[in-house]
C-alpha positions in Angstrom: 96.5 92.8 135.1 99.4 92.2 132.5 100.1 92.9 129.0 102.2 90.6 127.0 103.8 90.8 123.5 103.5 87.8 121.5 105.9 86.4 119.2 104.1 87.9 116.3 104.8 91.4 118.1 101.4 91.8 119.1 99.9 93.0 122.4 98.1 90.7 124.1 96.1 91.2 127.2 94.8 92.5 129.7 95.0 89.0 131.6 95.2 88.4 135.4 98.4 87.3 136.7 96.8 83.6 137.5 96.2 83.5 133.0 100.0 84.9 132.7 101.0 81.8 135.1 98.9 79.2 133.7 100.2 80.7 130.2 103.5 80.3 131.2 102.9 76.6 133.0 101.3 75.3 129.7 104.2 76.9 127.7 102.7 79.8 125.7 104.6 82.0 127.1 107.9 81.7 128.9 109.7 83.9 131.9 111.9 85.9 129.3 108.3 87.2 127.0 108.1 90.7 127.8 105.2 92.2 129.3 103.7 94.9 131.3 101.4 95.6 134.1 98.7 97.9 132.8 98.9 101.2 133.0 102.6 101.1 133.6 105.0 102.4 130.6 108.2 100.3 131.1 108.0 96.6 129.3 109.8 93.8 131.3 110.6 90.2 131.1 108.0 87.8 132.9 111.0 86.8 135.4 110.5 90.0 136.7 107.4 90.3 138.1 107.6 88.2 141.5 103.9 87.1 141.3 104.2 85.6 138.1 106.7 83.1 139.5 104.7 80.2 140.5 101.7 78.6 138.8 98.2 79.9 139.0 95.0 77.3 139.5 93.4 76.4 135.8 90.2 79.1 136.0 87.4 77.4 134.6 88.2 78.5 131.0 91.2 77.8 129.7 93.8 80.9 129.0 94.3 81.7 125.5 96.8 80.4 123.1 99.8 83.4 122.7 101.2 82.6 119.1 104.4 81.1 118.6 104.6 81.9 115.1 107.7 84.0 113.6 109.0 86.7 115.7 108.9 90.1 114.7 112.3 91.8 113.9 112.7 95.6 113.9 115.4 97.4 112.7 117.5 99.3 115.8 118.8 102.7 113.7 117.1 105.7 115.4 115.1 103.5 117.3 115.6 105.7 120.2 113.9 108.8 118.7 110.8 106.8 117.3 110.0 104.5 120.3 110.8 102.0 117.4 110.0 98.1 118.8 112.7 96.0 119.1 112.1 92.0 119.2 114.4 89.1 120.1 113.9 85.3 119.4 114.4 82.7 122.3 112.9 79.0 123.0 110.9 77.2 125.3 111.7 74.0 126.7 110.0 72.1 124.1 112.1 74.1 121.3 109.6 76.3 120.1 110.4 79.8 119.2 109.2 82.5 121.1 109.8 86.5 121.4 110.6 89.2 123.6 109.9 92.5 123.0 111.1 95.7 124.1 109.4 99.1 123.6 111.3 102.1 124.2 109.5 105.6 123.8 106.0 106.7 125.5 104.3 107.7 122.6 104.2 104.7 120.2 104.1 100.8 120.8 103.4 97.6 118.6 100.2 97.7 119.2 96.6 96.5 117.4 93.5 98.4 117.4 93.7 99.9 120.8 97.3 99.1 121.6 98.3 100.8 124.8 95.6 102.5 125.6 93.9 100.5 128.5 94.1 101.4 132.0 92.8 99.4 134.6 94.6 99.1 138.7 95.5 95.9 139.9 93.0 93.5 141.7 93.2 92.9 145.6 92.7 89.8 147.3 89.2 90.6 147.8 88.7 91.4 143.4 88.0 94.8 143.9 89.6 96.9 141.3 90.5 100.6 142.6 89.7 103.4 140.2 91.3 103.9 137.1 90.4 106.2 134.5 88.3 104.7 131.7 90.0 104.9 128.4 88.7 105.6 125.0 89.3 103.7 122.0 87.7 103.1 118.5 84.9 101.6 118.6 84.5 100.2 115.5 88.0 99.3 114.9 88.0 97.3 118.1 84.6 95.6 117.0 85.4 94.3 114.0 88.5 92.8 115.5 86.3 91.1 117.9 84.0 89.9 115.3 86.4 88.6 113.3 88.2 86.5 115.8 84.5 85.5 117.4 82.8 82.0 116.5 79.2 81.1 116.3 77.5 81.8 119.6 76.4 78.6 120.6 73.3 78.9 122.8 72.9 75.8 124.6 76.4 75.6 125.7 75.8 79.1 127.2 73.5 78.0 129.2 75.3 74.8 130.1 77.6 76.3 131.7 75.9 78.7 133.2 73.7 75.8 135.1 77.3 74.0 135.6 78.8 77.4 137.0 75.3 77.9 139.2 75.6 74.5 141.1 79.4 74.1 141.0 79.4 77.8 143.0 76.0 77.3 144.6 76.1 79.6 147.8 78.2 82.0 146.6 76.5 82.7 143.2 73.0 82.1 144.5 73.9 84.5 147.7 75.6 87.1 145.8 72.7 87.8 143.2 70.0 87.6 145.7 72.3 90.5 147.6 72.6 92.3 144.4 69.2 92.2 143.5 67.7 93.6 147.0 70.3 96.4 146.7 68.9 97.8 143.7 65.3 96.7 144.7 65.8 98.6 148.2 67.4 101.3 146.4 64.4 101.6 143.8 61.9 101.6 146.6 63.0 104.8 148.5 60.0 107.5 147.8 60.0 109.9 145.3 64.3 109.6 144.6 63.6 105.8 144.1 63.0 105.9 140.3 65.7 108.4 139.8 68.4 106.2 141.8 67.2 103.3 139.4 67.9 105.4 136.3 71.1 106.5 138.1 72.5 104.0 139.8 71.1 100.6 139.0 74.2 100.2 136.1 76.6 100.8 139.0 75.7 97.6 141.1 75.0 95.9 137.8 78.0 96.2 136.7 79.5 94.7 139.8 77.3 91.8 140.2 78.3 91.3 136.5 81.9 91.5 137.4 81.4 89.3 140.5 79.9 86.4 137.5 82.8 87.3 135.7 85.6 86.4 138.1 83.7 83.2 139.0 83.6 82.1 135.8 87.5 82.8 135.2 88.1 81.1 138.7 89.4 84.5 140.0 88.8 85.2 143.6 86.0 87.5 144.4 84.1 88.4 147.7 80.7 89.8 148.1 82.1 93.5 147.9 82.9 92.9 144.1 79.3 93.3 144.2 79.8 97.1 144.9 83.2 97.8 143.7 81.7 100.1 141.0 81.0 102.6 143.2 84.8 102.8 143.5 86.2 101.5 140.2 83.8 102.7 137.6 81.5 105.2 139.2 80.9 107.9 136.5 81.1 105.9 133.1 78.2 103.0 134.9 76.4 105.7 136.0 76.6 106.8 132.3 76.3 104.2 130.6 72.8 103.7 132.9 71.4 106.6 132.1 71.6 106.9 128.4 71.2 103.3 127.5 68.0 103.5 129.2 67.2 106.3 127.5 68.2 105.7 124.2 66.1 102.2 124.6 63.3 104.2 126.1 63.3 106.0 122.8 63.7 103.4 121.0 60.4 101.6 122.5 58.4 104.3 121.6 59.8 104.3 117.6 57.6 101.0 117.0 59.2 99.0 119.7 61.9 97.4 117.4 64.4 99.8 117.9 64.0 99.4 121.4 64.3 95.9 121.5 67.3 96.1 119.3 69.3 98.6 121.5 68.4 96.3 125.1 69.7 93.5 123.2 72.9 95.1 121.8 74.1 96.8 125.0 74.1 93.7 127.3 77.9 93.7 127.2 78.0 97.5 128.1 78.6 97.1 132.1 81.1 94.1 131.5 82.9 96.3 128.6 83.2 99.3 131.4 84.5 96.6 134.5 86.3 94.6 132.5 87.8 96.0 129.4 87.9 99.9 131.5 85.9 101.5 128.4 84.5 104.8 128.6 80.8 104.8 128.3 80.2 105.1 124.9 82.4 103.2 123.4 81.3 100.3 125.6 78.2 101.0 124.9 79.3 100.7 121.1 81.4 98.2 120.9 78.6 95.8 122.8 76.0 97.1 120.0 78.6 96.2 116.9 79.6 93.2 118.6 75.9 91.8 119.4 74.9 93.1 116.0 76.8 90.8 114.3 75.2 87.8 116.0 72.4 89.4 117.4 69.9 86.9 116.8 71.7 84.5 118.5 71.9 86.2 121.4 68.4 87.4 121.2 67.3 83.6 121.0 69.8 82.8 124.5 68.1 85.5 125.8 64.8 83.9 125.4 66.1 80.8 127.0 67.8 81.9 129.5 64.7 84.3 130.7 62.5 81.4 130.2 65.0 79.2 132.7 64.6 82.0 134.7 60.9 82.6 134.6 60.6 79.0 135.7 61.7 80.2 139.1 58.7 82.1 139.6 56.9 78.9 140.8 57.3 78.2 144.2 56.5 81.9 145.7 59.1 83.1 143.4 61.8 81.6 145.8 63.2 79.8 143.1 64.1 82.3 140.8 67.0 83.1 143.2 68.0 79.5 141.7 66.8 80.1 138.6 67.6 83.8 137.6 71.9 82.8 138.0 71.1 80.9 134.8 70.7 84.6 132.8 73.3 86.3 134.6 75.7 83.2 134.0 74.5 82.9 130.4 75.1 85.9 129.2 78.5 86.3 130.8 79.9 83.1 129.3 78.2 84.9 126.0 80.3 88.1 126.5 83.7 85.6 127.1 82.7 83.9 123.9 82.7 87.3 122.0 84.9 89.9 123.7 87.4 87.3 124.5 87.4 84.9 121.7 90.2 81.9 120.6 93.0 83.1 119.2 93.3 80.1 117.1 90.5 76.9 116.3 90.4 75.8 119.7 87.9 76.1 122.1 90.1 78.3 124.7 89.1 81.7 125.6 91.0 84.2 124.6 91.9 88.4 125.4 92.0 90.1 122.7 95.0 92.3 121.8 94.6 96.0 123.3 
C-alpha cells in the first residue's frame, strides 16, 4: 500500500500498487510524484519502487483522480530542523503540471486530517495483510472529511453492482461466503463456549469475508484465506470492535429499540474501517457511526433491499440464499467505497481519501 502527495501537497492514499499504476497509466500521477509505502518514513519518487513500473489491470472501479491543480511551494530556510515540506513542479506528457514532494523530518508531514498516521503491511499474492498495529486518529475530523467529499448514496446502483459483482465472480463470491458463513455457524454451535465465540470472534471472520468482497470489488487478488486473515492482521481491535458493538446495540435494543437499531445501522463500516483503513476499534467504530449518520436513512433503506434480495433466497430449502445473501454483503461494500472512498472531484471514480 502507497501514499502519494498530490500536486496540491496533500497526502493521498493508502492505494494498492495496481491504483498507483493505473494512476500513473491514465496520467494522474507520473514516475517523478513522490510517495511512500505505508508505514515507511522516507518519501520517494514513483520510479523508485520496482513494482510500480508497469501497468496494473483497471479494478472494477476506477482509481481516483490525484489533483493537478497548483503545486504547493514551501520555503527551504531551516527546513531541516522543522521537517518543513518541500515541493517541486514537473509535467506529464500531456503538459500538465504536476508535483513532487519531499518530507524531511519524522515528526511532521503535509498531511490532512490523519496525515501519516496509518499503518498497514503490504499485501501478498494471496491478499492477506500481515499484522500491523492499528492506528488511532480523530474521529470526527476524519468524518467530516469523508462527509464532505461523499455524494448521495444511491441505493439501486448499490445493489446493481452488487448483483453485477455476484454473477461476474460467481464461484468465488458464492463459495467464499458460504465458507464464511459455516465458519462462524460451526463456531457458534460448539456447546456452552459457542455463544461466547460468537460475541468474541464472529467480527474476526466478518471482517475477513468483508475484506475478501472488498478486494473483489477493487479487482485485487484474493484467495479463500483472505477469509481468515483477521486472525492474523487485525485480531485484537475485530475482536473489539465485536464485542462492544454488540453490546452497545444490545443496550441500545433494550432503550426502546431505536437506539439499537440506530447503532446496527451506523457500525456497518466498523470491520471494513479496521481491515481496510487499519483503525483502532473505536475510532472505526466512530467514524462508521458519523459517516452512516449523515446518510443514514439511505443506508437504512439499502439495507431493506438488500435483506429483502436476500430473504428471497430463503425459497428453495434456503439453498438460494447462498445466491442471494452476496447481494447484502456486495451492497453494502460498494456502500462503504461510495462513502469512505469518495470522488475527489464530480466524477464518478472512487476515490482514497487523504490520510
Amino acid at each position: 500500500m502507497f501514499i502519494l502527495i498530490g500536486s496540491d501537497g496533500k497526502e493521498y492514499g493508502p492505494a494498492s500498487a495496481e491504483h498507483v499504476k493505473q494512476w500513473i497509466a491514465d496520467g494522474r500521477a507520473t514516475l517523478e510524484t513522490m510517495g511512500k509505502r505505508v508505514g515507511e518514513e522516507a518519501w520517494r519518487r514513483l520510479a523508485d519502487f520496482p513494482e510500480l513500473h508497469r501497468r496494473a489491470p483497471i479494478s472494477d472501479a476506477p482509481p481516483p483522480k490525484l489533483p493537478v491543480a497548483v503545486a504547493a511551494v514551501s520555503k527551504a530556510a531551516g527546513a531541516e530542523s522543522s521537517g518543513a515540506v518541500s515541493a517541486s513542479s514537473g509535467s506529464t506528457g500531456a503538459g500538465e503540471p504536476t508535483a513532487s514532494a519531499s518530507i524531511s523530518g519524522s515528526s511532521e508531514t503535509a498531511a490532512s486530517t490523519v496525515g501519516g498516521t496509518n499503518a498497514s503491511a503490504s499485501s501478498g499474492t494471496a491478499g492477506v495483510a500481515a499484522p500491523a498495529s492499528p492506528v488511532a486518529v480523530d474521529p470526527r475530523a476524519y468524518a467530516d472529511e469523508l462527509i464532505g467529499r461523499a455524494g448521495k448514496l444511491r441505493i439501486w446502483h448499490c445493489v446493481g453492482r452488487a448483483w453485477r459483482l455476484t454473477t461476474g465472480h460467481f464461484w468465488a463470491i458464492v463459495g467464499g461466503t458460504f465458507i464464511g458463513l459455516m465458519a462462524i455457524g460451526v463456531m457458534q454451535m460448539v456447546p456452552f463456549l459457542g455463544a461466547i465465540a460468537g460475541i468474541f470472534l464472529s467480527g474476526v471472520l466478518y471482517g475477513g469475508l468483508y475484506l475478501y468482497y472488498l478486494k473483489h470489488v477493487r479487482g485485487e487478488t484474493a484467495d479463500l484465506g483472505v477469509i481468515f486473515s483477521g486472525f492474523s492482521s487485525a485480531f485484537l481491535p475485530l475482536m473489539l470492535a465485536s464485542l462492544v458493538s454488540s453490546l452497545l446495540t444490545t443496550l441500545g435494543l433494550l432503550l426502546l429499540i431505536l437506539p439499537g437499531i440506530y447503532l446496527a445501522i451506523g457500525y456497518l463500516f466498523t470491520f471494513l474501517l479496521i481491515q481496510d483503513r487499519k483503525l483502532d476499534f473505536w475510532c472505526a467504530m466512530e467514524v462508521s457511526r458519523r459517516v452512516i449518520t449523515a446518510q443514514w436513512w439511505r443506508v437504512f433503506g439499502l439495507m431493506i433491499v438488500a435483506g429483502f434480495l436476500a430473504c428471497v433466497g430463503l425459497i428453495g430449502l434456503f439453498i438460494g440464499i447462498f445466491v442471494t445473501l452476496p447481494i447484502l454483503f456486495g451492497a453494502i461494500v460498494y456502500a462503504y467505497e461510495d462513502l469512505v472512498n469518495p470522488p475527489t472531484e464530480g466524477g464518478a471514480g472512487v476515490s482514497q481519501p487523504p490520510v
